[in-house]
N, C-alpha and C positions, 0 to 999 in steps of 0.2 A: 578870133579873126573874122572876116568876112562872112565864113562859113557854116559859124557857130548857130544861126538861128536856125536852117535848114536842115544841120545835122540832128538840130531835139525835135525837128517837126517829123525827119526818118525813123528817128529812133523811137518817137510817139504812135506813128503807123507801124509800127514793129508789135506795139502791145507792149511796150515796156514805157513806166510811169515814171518822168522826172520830179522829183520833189523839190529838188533846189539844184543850184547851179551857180557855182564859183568860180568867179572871172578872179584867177589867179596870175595876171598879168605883172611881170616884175615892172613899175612904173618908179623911176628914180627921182623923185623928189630933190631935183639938186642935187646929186650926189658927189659922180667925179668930174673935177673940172676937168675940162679936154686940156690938150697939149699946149703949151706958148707959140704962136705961129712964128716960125722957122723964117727969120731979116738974115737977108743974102746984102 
């Protein structure tokens, strides 16, 4: 999120060392078509 780069720069001042960092964001490649829009 937004917040993401701030939090490893905290967490860096903390004394604890990030090594890597996985953007595990579910991103849907086309997945599910939305609904048929709704003709009144």
């Amino acid at each position: 999120g937004p917040g993401r780069e701030s939090s490893v720069r905290a967490l860096g001042a903390l004394g604890i060392r990030i090594t890597s960092i996985s953007d595990v964001t579910p991103v849907p490649h086309n997945g599910c078509r939305p609904q048929k829009r709704r003709r009144i």
